[in-house]
PyMOL Python script that loads the backbone (N, CA, C, O; Angstrom):
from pymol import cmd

cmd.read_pdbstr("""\
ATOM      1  N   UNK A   1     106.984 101.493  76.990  1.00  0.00           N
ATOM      2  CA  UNK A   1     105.934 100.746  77.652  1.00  0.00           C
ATOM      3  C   UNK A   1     104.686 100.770  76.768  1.00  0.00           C
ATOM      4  O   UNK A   1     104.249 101.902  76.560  1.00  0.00           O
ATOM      5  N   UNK A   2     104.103  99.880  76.275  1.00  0.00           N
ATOM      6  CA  UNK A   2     102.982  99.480  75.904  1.00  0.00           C
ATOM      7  C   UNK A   2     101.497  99.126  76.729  1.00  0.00           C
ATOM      8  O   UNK A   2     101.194  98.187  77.465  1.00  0.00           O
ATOM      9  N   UNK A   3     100.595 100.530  76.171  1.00  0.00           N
ATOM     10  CA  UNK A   3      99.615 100.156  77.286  1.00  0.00           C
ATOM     11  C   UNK A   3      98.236  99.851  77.072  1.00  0.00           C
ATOM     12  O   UNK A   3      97.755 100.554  76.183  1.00  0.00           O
ATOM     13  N   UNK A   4      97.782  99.391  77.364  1.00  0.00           N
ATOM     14  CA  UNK A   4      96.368  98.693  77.077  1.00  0.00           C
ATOM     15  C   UNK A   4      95.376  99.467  77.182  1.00  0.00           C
ATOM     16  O   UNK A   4      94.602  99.450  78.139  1.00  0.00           O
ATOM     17  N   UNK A   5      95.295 100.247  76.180  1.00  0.00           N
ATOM     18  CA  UNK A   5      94.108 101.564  75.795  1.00  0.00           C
ATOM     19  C   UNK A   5      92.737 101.248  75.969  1.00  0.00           C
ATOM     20  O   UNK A   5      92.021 102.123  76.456  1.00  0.00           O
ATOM     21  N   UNK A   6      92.112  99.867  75.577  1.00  0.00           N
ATOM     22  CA  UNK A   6      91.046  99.998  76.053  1.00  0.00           C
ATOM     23  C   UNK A   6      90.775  99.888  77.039  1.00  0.00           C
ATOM     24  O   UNK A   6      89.902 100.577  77.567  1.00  0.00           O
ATOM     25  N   UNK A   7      91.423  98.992  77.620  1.00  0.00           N
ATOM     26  CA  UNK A   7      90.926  98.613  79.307  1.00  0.00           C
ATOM     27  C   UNK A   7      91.458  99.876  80.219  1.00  0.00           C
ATOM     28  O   UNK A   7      91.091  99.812  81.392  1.00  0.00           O
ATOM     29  N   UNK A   8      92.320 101.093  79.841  1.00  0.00           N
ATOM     30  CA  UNK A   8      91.765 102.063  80.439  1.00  0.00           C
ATOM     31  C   UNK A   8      91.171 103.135  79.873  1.00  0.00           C
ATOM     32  O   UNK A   8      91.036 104.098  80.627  1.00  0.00           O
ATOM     33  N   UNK A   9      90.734 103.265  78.652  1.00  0.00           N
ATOM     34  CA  UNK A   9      89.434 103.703  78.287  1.00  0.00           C
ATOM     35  C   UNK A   9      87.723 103.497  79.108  1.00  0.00           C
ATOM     36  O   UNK A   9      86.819 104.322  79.242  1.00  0.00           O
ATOM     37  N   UNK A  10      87.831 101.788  79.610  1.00  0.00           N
ATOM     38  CA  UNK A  10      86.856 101.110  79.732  1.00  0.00           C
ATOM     39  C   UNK A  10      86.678 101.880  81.633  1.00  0.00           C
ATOM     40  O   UNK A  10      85.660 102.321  82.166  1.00  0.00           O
ATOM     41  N   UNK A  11      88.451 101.739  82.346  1.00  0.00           N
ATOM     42  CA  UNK A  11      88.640 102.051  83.621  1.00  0.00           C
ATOM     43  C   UNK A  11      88.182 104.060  83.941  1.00  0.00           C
ATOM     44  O   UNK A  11      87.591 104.650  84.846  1.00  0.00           O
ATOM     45  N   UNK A  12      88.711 104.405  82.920  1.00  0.00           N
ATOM     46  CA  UNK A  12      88.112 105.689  83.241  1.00  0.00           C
ATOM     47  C   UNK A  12      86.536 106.385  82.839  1.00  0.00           C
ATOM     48  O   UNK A  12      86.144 107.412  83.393  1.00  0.00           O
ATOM     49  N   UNK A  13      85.832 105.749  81.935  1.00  0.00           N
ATOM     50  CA  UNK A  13      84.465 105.434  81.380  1.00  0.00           C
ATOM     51  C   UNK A  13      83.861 105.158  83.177  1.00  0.00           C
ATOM     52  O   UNK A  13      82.945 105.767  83.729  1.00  0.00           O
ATOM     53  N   UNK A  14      84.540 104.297  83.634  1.00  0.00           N
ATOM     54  CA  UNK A  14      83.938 103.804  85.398  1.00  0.00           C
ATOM     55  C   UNK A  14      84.148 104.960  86.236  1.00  0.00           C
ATOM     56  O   UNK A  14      83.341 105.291  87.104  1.00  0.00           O
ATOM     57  N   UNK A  15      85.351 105.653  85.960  1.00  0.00           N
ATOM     58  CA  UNK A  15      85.424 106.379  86.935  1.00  0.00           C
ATOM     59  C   UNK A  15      85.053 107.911  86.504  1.00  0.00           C
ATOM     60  O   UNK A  15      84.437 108.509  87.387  1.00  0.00           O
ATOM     61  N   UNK A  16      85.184 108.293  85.898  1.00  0.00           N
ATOM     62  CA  UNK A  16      83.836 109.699  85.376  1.00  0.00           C
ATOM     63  C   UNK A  16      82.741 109.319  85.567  1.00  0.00           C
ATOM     64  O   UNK A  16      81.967 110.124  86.084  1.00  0.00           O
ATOM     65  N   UNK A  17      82.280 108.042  85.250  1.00  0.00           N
ATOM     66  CA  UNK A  17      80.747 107.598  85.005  1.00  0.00           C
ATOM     67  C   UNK A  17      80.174 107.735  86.999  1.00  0.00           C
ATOM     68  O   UNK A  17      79.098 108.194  87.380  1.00  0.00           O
ATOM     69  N   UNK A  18      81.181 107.236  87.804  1.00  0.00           N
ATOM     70  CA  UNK A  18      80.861 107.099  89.342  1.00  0.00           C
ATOM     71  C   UNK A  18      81.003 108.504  89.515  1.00  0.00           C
ATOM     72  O   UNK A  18      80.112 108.725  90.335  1.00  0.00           O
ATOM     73  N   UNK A  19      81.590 109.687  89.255  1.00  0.00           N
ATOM     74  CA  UNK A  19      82.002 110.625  89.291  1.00  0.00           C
ATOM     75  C   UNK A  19      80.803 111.614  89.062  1.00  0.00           C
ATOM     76  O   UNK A  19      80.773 112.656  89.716  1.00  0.00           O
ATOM     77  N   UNK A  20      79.711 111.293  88.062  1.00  0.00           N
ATOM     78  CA  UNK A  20      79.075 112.388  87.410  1.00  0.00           C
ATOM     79  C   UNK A  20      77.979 112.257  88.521  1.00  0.00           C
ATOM     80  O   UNK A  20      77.211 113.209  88.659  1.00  0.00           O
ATOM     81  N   UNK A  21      77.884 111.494  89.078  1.00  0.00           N
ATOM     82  CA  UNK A  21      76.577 111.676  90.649  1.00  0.00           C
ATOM     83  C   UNK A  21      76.944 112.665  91.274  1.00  0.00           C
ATOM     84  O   UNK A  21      76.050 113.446  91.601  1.00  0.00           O
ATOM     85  N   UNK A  22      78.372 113.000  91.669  1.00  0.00           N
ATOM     86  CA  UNK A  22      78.408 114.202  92.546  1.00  0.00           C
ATOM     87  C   UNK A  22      78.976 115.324  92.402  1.00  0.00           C
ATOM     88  O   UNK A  22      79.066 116.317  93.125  1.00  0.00           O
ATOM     89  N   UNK A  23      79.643 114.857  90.596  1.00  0.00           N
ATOM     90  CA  UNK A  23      80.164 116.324  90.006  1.00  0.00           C
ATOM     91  C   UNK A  23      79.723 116.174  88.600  1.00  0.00           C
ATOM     92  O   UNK A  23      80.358 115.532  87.763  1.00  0.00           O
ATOM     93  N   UNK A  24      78.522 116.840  88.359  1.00  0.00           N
ATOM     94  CA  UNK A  24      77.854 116.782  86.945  1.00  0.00           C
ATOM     95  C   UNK A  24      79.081 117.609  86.091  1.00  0.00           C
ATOM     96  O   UNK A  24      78.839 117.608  84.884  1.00  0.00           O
ATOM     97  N   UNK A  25      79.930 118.082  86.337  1.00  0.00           N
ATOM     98  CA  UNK A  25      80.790 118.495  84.962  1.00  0.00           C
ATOM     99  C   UNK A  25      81.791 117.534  84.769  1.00  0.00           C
ATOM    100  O   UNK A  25      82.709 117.805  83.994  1.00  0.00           O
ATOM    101  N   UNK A  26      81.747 115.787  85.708  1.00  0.00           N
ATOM    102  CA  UNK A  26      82.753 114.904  85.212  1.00  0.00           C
ATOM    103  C   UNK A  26      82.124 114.300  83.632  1.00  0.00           C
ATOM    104  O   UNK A  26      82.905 113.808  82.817  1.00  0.00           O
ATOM    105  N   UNK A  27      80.229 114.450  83.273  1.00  0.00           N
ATOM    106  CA  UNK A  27      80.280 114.165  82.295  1.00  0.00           C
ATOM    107  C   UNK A  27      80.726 115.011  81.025  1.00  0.00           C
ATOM    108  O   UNK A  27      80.357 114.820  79.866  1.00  0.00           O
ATOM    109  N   UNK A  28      81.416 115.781  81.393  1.00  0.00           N
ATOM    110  CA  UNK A  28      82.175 116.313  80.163  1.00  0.00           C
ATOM    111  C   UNK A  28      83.011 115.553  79.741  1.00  0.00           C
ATOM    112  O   UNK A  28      83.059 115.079  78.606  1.00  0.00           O
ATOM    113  N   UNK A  29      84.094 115.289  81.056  1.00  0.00           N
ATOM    114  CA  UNK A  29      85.065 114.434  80.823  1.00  0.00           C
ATOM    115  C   UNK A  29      84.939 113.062  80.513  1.00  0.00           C
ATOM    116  O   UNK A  29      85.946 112.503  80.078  1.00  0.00           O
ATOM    117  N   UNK A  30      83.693 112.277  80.679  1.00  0.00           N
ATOM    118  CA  UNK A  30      83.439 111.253  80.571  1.00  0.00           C
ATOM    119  C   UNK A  30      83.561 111.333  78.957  1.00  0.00           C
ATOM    120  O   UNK A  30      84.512 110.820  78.367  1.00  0.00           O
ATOM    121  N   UNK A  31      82.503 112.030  78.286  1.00  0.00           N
ATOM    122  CA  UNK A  31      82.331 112.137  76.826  1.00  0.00           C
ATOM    123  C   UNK A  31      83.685 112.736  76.240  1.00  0.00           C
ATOM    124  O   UNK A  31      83.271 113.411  75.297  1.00  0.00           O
ATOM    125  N   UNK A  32      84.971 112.859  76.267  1.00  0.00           N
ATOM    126  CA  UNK A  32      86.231 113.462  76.110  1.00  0.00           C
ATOM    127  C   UNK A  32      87.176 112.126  76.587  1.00  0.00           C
ATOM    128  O   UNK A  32      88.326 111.939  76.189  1.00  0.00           O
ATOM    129  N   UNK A  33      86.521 111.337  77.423  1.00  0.00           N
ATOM    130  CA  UNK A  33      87.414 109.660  77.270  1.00  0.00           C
ATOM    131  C   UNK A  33      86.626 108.651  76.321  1.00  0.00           C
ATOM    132  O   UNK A  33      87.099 107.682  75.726  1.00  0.00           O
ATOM    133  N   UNK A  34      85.041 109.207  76.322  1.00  0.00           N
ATOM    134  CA  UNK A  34      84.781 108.095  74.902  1.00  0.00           C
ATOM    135  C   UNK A  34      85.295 108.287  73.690  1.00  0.00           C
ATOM    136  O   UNK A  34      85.317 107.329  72.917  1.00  0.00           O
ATOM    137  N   UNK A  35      85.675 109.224  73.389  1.00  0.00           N
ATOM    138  CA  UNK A  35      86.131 109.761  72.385  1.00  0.00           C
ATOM    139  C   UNK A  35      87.898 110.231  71.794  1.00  0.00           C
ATOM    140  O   UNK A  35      88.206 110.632  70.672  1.00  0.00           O
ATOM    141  N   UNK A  36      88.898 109.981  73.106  1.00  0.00           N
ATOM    142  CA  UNK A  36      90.187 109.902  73.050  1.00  0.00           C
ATOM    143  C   UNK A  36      90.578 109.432  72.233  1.00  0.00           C
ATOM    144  O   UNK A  36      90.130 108.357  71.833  1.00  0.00           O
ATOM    145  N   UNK A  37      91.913 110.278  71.471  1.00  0.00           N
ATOM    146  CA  UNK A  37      93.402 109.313  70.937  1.00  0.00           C
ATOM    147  C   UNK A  37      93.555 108.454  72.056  1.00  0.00           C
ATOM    148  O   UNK A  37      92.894 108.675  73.071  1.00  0.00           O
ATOM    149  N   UNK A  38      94.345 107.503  71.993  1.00  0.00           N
ATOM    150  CA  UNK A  38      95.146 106.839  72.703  1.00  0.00           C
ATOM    151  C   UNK A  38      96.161 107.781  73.467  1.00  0.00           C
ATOM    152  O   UNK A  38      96.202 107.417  74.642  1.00  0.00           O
ATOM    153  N   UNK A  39      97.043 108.919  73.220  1.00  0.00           N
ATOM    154  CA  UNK A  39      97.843 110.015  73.384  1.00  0.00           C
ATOM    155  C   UNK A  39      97.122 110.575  74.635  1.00  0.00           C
ATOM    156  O   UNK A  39      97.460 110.390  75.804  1.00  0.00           O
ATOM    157  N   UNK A  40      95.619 111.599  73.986  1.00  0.00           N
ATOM    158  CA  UNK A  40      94.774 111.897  74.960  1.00  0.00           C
ATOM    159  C   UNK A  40      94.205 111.319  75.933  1.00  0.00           C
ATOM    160  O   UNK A  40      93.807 112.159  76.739  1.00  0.00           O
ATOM    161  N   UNK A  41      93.922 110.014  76.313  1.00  0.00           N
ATOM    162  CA  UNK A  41      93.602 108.884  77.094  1.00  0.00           C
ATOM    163  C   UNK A  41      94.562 108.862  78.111  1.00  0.00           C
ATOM    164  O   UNK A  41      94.230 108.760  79.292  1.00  0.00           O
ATOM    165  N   UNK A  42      96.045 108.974  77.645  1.00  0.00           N
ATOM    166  CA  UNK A  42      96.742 109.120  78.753  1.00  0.00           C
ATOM    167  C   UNK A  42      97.225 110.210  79.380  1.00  0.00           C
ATOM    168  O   UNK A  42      97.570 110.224  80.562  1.00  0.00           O
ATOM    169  N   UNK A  43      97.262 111.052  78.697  1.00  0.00           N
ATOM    170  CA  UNK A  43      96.960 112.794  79.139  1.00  0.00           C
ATOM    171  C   UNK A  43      95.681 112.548  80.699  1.00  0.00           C
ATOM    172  O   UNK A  43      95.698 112.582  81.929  1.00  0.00           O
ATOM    173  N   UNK A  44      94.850 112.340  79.706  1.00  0.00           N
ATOM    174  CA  UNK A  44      93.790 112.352  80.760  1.00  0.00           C
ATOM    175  C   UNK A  44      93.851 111.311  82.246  1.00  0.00           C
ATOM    176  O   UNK A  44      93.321 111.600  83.319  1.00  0.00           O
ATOM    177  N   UNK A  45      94.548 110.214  81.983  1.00  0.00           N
ATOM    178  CA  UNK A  45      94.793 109.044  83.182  1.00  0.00           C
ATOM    179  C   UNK A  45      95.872 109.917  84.070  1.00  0.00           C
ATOM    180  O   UNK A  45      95.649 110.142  85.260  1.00  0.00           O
ATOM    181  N   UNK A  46      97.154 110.431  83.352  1.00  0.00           N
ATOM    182  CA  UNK A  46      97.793 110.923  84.221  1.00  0.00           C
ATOM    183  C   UNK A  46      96.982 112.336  84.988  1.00  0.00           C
ATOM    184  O   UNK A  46      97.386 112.814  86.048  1.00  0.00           O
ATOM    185  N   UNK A  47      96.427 112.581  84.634  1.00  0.00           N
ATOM    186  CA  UNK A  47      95.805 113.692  85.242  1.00  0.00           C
ATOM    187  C   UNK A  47      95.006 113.551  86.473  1.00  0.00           C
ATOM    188  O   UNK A  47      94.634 114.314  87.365  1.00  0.00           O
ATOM    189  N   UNK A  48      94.876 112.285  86.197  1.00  0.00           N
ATOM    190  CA  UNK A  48      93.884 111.882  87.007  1.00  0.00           C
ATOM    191  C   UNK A  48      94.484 111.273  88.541  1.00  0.00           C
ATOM    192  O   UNK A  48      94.097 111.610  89.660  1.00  0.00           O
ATOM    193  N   UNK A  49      95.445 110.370  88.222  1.00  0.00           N
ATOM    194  CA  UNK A  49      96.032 110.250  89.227  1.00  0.00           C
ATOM    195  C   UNK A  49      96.421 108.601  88.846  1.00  0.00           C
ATOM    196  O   UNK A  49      97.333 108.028  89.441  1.00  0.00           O
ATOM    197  N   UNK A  50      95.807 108.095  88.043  1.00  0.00           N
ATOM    198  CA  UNK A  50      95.862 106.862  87.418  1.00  0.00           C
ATOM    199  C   UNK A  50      97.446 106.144  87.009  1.00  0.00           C
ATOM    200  O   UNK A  50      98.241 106.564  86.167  1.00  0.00           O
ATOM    201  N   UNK A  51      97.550 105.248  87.675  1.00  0.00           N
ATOM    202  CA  UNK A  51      99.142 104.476  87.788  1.00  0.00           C
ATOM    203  C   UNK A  51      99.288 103.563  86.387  1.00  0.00           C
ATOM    204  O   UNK A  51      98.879 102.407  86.285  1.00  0.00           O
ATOM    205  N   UNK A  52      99.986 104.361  85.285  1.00  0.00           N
ATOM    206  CA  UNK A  52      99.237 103.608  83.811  1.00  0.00           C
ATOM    207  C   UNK A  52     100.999 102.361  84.156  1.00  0.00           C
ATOM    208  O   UNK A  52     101.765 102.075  83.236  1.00  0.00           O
ATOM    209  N   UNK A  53     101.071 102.188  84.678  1.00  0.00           N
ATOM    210  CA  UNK A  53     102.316 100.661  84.848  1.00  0.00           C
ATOM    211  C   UNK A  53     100.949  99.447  85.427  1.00  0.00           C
ATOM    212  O   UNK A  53     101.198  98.242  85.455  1.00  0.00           O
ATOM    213  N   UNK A  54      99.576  99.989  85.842  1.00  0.00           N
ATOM    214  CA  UNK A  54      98.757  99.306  85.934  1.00  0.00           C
ATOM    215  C   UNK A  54      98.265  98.441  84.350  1.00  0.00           C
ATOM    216  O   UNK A  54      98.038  97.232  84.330  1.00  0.00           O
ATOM    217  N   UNK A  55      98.190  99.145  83.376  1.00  0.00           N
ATOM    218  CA  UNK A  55      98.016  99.172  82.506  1.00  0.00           C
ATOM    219  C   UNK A  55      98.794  98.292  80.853  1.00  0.00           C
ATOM    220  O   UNK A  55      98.414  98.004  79.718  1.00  0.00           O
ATOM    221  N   UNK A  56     100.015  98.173  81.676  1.00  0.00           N
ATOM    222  CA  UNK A  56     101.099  98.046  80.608  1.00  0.00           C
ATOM    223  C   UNK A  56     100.741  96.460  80.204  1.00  0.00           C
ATOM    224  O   UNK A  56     100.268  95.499  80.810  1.00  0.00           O
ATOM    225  N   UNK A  57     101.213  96.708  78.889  1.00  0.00           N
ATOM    226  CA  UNK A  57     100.815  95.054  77.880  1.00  0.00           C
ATOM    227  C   UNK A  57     101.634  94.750  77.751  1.00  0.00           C
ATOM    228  O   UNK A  57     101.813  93.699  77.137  1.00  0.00           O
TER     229      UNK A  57
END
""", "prot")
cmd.dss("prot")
cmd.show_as("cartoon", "prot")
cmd.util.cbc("prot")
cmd.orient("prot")
């Protein structure tokens, strides 16, 4: 499956970014998705809870 790294680069950038209002240590994670492999990006989506077949190119 081929998946469209930026647009969930761009999707989790939204959701750390909504995140850091009520948990200031999501901007860790925020700055750790600007900065992802592609590999790590999805490390981090699955972690998250993120359905990456949303994603697929």
């Amino acid at each position: 499956m081929t998946i469209d790294v930026e647009r969930l680069r761009r999707d989790l950038i939204d959701y750390f970014g909504t995140a850091m209002s009520m948990f200031p240590v999501a901007m860790m994670e925020l700055s750790q998705v600007q900065n992802a492999s592609p590999e790590k990006l999805i490390e981090i989506a699955r972690k998250n809870g993120f359905d990456l077949r949303d994603y697929a190119g």
